[in-house]
PDB file of N, CA, C and O in Angstrom:
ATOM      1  N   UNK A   1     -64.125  37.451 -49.813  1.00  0.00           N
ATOM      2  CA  UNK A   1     -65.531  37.785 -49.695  1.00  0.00           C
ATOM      3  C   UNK A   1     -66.370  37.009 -50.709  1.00  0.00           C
ATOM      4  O   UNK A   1     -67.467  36.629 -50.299  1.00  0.00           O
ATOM      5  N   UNK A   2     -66.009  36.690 -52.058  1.00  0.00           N
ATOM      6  CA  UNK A   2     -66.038  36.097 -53.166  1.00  0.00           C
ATOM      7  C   UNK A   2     -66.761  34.897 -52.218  1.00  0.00           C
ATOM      8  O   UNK A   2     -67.963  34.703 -52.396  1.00  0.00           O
ATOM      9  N   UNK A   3     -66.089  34.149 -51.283  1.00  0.00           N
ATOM     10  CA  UNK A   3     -66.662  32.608 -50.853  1.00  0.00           C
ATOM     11  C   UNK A   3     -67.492  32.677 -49.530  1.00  0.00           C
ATOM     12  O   UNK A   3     -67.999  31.654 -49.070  1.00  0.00           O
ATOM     13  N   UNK A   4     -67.615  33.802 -48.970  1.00  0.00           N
ATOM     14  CA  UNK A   4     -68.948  34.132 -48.360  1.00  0.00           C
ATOM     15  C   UNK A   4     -70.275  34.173 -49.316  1.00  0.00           C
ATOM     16  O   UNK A   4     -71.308  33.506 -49.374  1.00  0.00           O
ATOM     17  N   UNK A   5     -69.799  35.155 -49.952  1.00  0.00           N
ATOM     18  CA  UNK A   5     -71.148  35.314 -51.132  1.00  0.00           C
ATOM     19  C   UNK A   5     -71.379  33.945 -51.334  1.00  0.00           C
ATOM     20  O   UNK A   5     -72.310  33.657 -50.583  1.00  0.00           O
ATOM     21  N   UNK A   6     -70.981  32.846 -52.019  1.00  0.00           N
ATOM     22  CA  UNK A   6     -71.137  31.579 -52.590  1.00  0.00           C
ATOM     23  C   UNK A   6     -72.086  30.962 -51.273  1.00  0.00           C
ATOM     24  O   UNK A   6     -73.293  30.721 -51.225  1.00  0.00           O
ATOM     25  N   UNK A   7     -70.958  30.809 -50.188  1.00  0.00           N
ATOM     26  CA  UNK A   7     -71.998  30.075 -49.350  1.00  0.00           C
ATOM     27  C   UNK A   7     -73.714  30.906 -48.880  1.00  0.00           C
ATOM     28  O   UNK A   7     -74.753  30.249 -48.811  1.00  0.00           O
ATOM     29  N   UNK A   8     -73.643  32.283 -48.638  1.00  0.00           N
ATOM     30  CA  UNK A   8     -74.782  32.884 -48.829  1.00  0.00           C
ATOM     31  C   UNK A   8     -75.463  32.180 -49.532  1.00  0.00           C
ATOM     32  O   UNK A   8     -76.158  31.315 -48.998  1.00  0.00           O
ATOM     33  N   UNK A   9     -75.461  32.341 -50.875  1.00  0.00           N
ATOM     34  CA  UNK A   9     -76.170  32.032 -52.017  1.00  0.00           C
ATOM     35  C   UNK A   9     -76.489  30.319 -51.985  1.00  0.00           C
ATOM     36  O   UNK A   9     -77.205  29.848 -52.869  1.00  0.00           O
ATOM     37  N   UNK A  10     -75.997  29.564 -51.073  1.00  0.00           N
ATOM     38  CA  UNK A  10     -76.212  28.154 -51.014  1.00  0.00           C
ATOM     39  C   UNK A  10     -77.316  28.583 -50.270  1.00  0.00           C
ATOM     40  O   UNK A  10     -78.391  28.462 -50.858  1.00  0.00           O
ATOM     41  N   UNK A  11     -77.354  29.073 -49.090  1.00  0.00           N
ATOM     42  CA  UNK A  11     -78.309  28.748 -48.119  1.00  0.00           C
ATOM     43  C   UNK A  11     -79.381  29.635 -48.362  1.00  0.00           C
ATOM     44  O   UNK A  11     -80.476  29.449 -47.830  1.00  0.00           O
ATOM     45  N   UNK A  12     -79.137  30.689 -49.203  1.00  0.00           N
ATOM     46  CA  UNK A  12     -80.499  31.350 -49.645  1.00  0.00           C
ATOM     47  C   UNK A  12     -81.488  30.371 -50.650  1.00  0.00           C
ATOM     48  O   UNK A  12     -82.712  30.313 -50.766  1.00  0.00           O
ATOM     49  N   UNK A  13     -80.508  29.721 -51.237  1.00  0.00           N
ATOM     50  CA  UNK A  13     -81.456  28.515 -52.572  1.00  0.00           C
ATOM     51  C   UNK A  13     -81.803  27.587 -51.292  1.00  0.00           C
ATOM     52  O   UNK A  13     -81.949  26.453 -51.748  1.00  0.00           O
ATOM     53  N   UNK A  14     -81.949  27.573 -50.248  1.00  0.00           N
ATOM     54  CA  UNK A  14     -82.108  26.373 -49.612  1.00  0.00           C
ATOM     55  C   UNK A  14     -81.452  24.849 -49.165  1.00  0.00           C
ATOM     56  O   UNK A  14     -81.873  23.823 -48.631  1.00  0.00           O
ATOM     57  N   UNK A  15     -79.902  25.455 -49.831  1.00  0.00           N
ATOM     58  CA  UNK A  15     -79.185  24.081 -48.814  1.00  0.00           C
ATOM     59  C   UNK A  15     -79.262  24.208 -47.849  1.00  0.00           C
ATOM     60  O   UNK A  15     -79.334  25.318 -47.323  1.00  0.00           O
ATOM     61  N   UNK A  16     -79.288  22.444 -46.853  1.00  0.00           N
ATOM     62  CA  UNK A  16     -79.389  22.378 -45.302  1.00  0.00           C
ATOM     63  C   UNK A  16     -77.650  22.858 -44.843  1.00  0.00           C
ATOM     64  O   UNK A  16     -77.297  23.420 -43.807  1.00  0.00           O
ATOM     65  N   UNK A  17     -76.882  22.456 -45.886  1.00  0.00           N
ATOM     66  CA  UNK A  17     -75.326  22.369 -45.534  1.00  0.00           C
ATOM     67  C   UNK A  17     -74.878  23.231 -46.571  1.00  0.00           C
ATOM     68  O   UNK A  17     -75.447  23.752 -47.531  1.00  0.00           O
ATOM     69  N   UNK A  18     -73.171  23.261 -45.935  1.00  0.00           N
ATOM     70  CA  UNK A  18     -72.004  23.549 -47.068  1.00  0.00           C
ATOM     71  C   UNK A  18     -71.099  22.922 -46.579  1.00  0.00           C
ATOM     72  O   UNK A  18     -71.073  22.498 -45.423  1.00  0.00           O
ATOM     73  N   UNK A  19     -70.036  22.763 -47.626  1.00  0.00           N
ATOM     74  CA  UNK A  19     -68.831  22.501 -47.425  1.00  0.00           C
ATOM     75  C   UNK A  19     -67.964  23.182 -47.827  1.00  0.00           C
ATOM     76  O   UNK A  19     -68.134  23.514 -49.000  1.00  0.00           O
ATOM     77  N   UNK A  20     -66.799  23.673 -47.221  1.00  0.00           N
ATOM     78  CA  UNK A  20     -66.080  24.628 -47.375  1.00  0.00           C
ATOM     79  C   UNK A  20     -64.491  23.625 -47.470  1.00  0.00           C
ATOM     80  O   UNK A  20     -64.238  23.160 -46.359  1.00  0.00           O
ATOM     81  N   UNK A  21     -63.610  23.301 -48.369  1.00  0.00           N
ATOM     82  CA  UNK A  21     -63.105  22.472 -48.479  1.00  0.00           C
ATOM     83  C   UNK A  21     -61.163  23.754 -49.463  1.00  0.00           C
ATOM     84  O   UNK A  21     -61.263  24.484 -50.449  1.00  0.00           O
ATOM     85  N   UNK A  22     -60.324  23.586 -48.947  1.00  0.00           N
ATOM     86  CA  UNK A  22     -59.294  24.060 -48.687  1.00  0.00           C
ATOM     87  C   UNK A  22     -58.113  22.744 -49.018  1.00  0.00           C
ATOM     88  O   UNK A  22     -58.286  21.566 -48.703  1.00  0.00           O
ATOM     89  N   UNK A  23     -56.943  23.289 -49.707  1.00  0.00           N
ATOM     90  CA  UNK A  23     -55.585  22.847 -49.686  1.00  0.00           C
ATOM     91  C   UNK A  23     -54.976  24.006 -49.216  1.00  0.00           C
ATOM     92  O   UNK A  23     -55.470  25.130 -49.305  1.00  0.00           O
ATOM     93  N   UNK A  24     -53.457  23.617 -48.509  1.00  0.00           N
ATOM     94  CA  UNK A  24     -52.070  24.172 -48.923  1.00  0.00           C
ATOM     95  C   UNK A  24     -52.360  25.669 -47.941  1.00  0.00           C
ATOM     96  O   UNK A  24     -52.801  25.888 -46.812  1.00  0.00           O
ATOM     97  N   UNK A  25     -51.964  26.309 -48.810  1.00  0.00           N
ATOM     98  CA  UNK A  25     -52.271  28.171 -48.143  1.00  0.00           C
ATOM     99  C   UNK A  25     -53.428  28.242 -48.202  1.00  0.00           C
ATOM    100  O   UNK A  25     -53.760  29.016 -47.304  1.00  0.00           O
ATOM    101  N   UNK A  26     -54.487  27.819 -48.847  1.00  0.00           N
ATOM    102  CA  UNK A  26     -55.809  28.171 -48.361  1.00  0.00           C
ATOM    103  C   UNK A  26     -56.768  27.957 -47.782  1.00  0.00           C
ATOM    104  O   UNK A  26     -57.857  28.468 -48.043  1.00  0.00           O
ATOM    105  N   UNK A  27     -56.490  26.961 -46.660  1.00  0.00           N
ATOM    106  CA  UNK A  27     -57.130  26.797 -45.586  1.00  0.00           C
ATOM    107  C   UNK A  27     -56.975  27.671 -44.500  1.00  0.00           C
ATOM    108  O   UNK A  27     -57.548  27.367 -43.454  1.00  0.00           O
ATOM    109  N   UNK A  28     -56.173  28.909 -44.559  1.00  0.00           N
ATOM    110  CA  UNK A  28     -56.602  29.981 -43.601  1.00  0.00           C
ATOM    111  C   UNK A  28     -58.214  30.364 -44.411  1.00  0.00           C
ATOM    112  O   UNK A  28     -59.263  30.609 -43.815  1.00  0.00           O
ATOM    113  N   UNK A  29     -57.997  30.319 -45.965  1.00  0.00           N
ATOM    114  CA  UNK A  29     -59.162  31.487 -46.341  1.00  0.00           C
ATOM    115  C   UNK A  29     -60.388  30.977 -46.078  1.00  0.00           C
ATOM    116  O   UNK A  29     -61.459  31.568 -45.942  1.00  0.00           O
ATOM    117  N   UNK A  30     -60.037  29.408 -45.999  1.00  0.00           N
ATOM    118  CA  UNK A  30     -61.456  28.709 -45.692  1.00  0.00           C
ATOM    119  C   UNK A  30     -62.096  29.051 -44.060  1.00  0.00           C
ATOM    120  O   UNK A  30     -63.189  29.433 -43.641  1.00  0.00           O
ATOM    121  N   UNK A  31     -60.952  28.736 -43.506  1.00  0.00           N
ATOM    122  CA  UNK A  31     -61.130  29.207 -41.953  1.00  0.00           C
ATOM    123  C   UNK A  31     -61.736  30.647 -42.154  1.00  0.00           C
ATOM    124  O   UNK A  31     -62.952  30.460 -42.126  1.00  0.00           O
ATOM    125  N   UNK A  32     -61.530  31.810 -42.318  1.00  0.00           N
ATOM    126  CA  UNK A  32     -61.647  33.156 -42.484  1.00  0.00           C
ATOM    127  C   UNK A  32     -63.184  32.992 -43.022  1.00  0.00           C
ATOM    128  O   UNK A  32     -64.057  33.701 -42.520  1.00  0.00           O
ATOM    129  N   UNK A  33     -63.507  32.047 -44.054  1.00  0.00           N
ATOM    130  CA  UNK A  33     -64.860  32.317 -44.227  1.00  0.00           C
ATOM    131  C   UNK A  33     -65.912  31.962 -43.694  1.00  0.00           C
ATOM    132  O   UNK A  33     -67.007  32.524 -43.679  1.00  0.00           O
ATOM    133  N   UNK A  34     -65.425  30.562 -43.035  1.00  0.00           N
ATOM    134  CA  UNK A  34     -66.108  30.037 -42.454  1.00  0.00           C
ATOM    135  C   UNK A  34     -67.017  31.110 -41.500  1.00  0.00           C
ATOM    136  O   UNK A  34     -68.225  31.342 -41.467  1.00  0.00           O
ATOM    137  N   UNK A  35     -65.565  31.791 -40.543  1.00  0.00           N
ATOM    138  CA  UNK A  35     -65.705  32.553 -39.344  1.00  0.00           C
ATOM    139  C   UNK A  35     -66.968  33.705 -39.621  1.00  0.00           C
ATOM    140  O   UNK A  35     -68.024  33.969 -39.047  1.00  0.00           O
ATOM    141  N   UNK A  36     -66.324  34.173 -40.701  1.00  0.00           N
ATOM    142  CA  UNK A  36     -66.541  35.335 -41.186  1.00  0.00           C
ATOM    143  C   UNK A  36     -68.437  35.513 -41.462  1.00  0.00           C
ATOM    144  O   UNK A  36     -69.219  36.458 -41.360  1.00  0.00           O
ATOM    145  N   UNK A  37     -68.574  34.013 -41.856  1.00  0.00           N
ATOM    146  CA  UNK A  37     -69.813  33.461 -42.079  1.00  0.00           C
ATOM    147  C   UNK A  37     -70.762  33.546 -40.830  1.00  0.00           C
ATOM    148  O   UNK A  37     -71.878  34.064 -40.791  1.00  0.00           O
ATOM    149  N   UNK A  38     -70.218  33.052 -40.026  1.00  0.00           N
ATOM    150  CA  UNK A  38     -70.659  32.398 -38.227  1.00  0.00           C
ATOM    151  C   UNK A  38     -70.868  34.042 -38.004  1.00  0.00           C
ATOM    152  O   UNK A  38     -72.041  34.411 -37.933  1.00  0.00           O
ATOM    153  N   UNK A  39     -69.991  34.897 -37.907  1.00  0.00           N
ATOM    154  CA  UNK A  39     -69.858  35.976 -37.112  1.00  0.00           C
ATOM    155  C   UNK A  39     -71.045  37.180 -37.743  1.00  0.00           C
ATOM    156  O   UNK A  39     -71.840  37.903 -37.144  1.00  0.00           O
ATOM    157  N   UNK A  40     -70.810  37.048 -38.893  1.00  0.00           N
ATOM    158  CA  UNK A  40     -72.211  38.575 -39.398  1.00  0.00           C
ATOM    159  C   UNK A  40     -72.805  38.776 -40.200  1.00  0.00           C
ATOM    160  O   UNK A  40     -73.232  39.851 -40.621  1.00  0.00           O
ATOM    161  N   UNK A  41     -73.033  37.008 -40.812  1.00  0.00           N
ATOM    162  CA  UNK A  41     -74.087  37.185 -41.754  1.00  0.00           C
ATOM    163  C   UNK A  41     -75.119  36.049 -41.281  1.00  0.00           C
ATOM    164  O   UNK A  41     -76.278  36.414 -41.085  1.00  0.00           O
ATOM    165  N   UNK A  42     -74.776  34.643 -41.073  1.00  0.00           N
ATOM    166  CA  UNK A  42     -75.784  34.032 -40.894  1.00  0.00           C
ATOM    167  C   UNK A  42     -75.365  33.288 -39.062  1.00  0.00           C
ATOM    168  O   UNK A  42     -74.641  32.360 -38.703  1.00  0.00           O
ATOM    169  N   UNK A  43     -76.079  34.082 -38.453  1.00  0.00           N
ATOM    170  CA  UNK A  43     -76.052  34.458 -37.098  1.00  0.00           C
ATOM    171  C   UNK A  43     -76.384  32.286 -36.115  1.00  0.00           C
ATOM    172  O   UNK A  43     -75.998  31.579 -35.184  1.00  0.00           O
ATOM    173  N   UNK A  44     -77.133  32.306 -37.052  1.00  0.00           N
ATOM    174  CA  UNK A  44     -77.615  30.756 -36.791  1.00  0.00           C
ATOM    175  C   UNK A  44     -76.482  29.570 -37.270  1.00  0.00           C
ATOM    176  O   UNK A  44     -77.041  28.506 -37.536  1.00  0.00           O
ATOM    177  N   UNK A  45     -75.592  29.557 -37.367  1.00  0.00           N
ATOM    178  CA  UNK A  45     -74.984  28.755 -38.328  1.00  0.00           C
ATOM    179  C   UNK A  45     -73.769  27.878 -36.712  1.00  0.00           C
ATOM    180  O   UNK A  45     -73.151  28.321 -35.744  1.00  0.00           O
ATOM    181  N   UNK A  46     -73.997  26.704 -37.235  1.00  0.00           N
ATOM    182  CA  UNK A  46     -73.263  25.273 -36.821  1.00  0.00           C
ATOM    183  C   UNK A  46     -72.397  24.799 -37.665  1.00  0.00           C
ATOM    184  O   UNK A  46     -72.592  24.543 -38.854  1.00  0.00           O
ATOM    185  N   UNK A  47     -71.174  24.648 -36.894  1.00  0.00           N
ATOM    186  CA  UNK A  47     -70.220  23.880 -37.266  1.00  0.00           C
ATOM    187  C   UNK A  47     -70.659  22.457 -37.619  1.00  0.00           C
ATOM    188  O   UNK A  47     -71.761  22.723 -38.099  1.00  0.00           O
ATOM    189  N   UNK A  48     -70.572  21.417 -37.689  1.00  0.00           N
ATOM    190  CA  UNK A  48     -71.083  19.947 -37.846  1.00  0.00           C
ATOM    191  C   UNK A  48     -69.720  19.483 -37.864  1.00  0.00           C
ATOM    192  O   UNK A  48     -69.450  18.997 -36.765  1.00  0.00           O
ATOM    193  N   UNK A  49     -68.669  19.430 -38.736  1.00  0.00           N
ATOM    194  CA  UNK A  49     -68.089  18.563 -38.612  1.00  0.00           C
ATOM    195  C   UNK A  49     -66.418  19.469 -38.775  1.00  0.00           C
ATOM    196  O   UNK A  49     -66.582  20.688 -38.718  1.00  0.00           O
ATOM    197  N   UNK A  50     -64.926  19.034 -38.960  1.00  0.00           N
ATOM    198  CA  UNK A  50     -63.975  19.677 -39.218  1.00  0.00           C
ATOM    199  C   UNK A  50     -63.359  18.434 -39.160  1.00  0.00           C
ATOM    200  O   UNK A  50     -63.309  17.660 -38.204  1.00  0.00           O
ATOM    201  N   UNK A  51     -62.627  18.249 -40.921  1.00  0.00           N
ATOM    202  CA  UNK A  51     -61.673  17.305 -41.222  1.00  0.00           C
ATOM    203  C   UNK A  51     -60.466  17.442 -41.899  1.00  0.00           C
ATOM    204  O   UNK A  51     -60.421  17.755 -43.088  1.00  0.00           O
ATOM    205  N   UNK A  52     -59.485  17.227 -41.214  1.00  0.00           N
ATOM    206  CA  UNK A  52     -57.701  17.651 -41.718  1.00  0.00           C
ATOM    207  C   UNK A  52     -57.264  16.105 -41.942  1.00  0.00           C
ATOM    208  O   UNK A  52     -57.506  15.035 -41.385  1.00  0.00           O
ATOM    209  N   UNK A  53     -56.248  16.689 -43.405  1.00  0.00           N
ATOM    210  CA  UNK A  53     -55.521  15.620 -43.853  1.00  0.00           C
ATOM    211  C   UNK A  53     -54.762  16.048 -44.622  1.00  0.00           C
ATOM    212  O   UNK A  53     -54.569  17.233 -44.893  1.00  0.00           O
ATOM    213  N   UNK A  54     -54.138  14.911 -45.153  1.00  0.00           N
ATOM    214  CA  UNK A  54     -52.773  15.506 -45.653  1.00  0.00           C
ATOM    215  C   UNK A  54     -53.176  14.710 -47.046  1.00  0.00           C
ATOM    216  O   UNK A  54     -53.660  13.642 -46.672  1.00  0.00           O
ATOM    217  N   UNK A  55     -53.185  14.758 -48.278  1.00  0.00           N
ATOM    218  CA  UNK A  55     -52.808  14.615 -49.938  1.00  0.00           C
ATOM    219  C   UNK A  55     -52.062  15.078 -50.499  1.00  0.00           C
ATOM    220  O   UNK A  55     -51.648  16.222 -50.683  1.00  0.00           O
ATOM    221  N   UNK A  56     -51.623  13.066 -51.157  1.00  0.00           N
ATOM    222  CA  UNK A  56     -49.976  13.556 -51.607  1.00  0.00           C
ATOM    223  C   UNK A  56     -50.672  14.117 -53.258  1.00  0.00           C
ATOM    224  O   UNK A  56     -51.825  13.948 -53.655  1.00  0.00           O
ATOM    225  N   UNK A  57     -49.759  14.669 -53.830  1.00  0.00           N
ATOM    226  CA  UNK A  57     -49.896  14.841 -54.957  1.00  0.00           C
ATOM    227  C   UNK A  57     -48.467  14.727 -55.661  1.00  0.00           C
ATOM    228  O   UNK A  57     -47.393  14.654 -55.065  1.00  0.00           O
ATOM    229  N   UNK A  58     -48.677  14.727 -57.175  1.00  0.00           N
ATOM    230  CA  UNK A  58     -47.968  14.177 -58.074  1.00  0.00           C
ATOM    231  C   UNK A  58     -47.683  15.651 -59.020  1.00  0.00           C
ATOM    232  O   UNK A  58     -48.693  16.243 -59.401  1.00  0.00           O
ATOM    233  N   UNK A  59     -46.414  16.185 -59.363  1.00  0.00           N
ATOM    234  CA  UNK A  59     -46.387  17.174 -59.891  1.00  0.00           C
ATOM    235  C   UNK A  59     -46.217  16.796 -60.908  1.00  0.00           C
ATOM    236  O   UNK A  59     -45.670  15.693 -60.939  1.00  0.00           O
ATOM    237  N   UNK A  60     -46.632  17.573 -62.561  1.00  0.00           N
ATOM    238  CA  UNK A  60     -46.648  17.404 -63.333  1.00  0.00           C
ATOM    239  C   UNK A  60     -45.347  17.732 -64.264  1.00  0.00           C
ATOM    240  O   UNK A  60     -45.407  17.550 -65.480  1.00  0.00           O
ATOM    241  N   UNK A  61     -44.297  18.171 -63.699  1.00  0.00           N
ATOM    242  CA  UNK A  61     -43.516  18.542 -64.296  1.00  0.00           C
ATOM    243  C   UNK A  61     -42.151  17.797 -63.237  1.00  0.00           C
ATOM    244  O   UNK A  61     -41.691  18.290 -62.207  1.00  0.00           O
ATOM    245  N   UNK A  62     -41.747  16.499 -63.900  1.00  0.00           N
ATOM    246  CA  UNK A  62     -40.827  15.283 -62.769  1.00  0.00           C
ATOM    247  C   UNK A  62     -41.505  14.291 -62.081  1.00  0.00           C
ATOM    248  O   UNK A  62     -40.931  13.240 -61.798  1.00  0.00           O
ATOM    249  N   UNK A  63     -42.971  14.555 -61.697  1.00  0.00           N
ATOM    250  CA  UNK A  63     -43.398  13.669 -61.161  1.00  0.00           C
ATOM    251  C   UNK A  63     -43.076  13.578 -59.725  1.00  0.00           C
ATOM    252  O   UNK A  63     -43.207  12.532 -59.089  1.00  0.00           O
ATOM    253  N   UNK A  64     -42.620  14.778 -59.184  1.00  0.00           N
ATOM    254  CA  UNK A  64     -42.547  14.376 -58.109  1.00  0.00           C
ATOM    255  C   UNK A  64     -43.556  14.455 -56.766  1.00  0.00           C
ATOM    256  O   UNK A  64     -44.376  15.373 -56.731  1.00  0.00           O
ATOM    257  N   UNK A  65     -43.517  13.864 -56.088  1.00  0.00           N
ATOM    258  CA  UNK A  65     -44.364  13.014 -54.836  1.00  0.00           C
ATOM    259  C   UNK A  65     -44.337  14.295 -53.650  1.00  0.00           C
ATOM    260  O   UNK A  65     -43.224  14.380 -53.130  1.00  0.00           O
ATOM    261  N   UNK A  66     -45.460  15.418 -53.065  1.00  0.00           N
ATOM    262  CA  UNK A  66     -45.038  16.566 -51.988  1.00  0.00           C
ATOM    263  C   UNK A  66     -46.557  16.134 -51.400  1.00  0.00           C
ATOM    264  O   UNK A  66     -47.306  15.894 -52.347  1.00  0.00           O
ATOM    265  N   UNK A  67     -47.154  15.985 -50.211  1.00  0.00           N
ATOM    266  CA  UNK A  67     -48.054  16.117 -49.078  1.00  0.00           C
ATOM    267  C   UNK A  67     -48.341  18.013 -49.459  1.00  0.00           C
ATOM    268  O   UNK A  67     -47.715  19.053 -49.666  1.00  0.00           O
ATOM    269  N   UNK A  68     -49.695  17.489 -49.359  1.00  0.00           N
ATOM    270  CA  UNK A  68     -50.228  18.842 -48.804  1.00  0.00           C
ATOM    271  C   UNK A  68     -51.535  18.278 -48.419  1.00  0.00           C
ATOM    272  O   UNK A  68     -52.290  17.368 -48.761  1.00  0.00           O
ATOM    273  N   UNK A  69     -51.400  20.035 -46.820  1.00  0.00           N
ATOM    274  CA  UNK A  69     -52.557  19.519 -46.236  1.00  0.00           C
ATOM    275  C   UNK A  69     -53.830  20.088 -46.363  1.00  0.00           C
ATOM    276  O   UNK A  69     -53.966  21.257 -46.727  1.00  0.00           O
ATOM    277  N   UNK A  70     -54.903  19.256 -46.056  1.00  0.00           N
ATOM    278  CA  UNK A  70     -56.237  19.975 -46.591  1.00  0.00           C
ATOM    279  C   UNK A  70     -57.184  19.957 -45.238  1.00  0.00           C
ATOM    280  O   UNK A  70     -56.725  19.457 -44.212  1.00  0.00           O
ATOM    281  N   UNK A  71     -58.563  20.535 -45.260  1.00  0.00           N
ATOM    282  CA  UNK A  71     -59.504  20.586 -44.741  1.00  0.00           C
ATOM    283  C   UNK A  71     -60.671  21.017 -45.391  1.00  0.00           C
ATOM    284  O   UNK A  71     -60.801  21.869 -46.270  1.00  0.00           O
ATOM    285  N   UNK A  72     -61.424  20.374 -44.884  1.00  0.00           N
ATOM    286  CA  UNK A  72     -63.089  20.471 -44.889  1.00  0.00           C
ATOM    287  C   UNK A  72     -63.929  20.472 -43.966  1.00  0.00           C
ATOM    288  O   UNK A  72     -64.023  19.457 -43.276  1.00  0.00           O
ATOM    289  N   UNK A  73     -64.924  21.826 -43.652  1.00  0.00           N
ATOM    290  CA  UNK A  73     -65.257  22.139 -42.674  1.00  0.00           C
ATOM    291  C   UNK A  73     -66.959  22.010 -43.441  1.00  0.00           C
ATOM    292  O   UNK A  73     -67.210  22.528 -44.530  1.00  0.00           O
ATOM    293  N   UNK A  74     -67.799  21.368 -42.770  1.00  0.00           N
ATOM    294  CA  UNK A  74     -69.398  20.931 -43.056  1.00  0.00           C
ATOM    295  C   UNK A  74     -70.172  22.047 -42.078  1.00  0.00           C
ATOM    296  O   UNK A  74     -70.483  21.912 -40.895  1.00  0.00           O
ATOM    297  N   UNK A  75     -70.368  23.124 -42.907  1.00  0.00           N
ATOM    298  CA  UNK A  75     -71.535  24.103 -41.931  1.00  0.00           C
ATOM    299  C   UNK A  75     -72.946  23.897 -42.367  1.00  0.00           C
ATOM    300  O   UNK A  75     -73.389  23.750 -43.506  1.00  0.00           O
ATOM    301  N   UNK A  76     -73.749  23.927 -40.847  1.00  0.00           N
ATOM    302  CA  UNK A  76     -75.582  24.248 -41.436  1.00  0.00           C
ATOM    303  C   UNK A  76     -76.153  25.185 -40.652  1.00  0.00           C
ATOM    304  O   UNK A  76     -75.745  25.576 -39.558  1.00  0.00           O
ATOM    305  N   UNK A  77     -77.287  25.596 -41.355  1.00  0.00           N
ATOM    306  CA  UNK A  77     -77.854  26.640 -40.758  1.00  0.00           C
ATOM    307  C   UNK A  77     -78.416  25.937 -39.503  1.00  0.00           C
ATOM    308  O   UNK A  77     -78.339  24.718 -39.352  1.00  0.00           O
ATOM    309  N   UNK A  78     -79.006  26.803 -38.583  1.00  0.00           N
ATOM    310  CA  UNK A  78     -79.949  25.319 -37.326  1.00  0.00           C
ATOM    311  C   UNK A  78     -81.097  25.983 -37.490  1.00  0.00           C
ATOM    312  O   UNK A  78     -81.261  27.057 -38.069  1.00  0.00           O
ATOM    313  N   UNK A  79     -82.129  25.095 -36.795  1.00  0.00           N
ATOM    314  CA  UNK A  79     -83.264  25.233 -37.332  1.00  0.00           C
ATOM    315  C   UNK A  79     -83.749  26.189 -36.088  1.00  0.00           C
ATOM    316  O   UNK A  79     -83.492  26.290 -34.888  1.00  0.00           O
ATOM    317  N   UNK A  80     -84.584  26.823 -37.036  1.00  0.00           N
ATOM    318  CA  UNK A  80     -85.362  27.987 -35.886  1.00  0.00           C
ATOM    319  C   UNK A  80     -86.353  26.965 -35.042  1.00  0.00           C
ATOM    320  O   UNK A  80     -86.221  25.744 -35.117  1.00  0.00           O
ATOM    321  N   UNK A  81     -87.081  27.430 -34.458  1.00  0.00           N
ATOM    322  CA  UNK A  81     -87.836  27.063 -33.471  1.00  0.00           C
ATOM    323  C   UNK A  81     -89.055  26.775 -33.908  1.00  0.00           C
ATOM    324  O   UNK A  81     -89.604  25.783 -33.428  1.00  0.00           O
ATOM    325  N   UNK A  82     -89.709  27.526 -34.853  1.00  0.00           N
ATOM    326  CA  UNK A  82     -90.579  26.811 -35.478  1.00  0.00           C
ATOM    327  C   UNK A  82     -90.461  25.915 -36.300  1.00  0.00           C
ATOM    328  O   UNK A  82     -91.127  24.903 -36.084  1.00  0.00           O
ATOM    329  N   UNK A  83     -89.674  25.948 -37.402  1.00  0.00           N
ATOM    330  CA  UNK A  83     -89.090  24.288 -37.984  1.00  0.00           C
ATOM    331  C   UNK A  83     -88.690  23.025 -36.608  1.00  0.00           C
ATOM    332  O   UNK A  83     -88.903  21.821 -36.758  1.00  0.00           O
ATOM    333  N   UNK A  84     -88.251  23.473 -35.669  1.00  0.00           N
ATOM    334  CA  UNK A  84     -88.390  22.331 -34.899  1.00  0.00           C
ATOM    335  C   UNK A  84     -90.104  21.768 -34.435  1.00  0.00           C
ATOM    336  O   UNK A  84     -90.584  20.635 -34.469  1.00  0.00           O
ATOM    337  N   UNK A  85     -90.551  22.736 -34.126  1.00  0.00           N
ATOM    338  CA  UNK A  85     -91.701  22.432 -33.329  1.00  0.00           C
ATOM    339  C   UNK A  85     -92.671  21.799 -34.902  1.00  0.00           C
ATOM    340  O   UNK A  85     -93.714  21.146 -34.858  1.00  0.00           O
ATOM    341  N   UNK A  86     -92.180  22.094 -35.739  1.00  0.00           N
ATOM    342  CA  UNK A  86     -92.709  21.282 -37.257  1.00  0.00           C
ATOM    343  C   UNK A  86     -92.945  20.067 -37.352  1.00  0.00           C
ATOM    344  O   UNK A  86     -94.013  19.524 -37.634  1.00  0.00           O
ATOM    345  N   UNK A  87     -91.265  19.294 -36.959  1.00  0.00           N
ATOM    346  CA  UNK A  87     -91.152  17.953 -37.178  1.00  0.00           C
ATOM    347  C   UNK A  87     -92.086  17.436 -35.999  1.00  0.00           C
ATOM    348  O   UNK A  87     -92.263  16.229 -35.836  1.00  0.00           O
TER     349      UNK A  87
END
């Protein structure tokens, strides 16, 4: 709930976007907020973009070389109808 609030609080200060950006096990939670976001708080909200990949990383203890995968999901609010009829 912690990263609902956050993105709330983006789009109440007036960002056009967020990014919601996830490794490993926590790209369900990103997914979950995303949703969670879309579904009952900000009723207006667009997907824009969804990007998966894989980063290797380097452990600090051997050095050894493991893939993990990530995502980043780009949400915006859309514009009401009077901000369109604005531009």
């Amino acid at each position: 709930m912690n990263y609902v609030t956050a993105c709330i609080t983006f789009f109440n200060r007036g960002e056009k976007q967020v990014v919601v950006k996830a490794r490993g096990r926590a790209i369900s939670k990103a997914v979950d907020t995303v949703e969670l976001l879309r579904r009952a708080f900000v009723k207006d909200l667009e997907i824009q973009q969804i990007g998966i990949g894989t980063e290797e990383l380097v452990s600090a203890e051997g050095g050894q070389k493991s893939n993990i995968s990530a995502i980043e999901i780009i949400v915006t609010k859309a514009k009401t109808k009077q901000q369109k009829e604005e531009e």
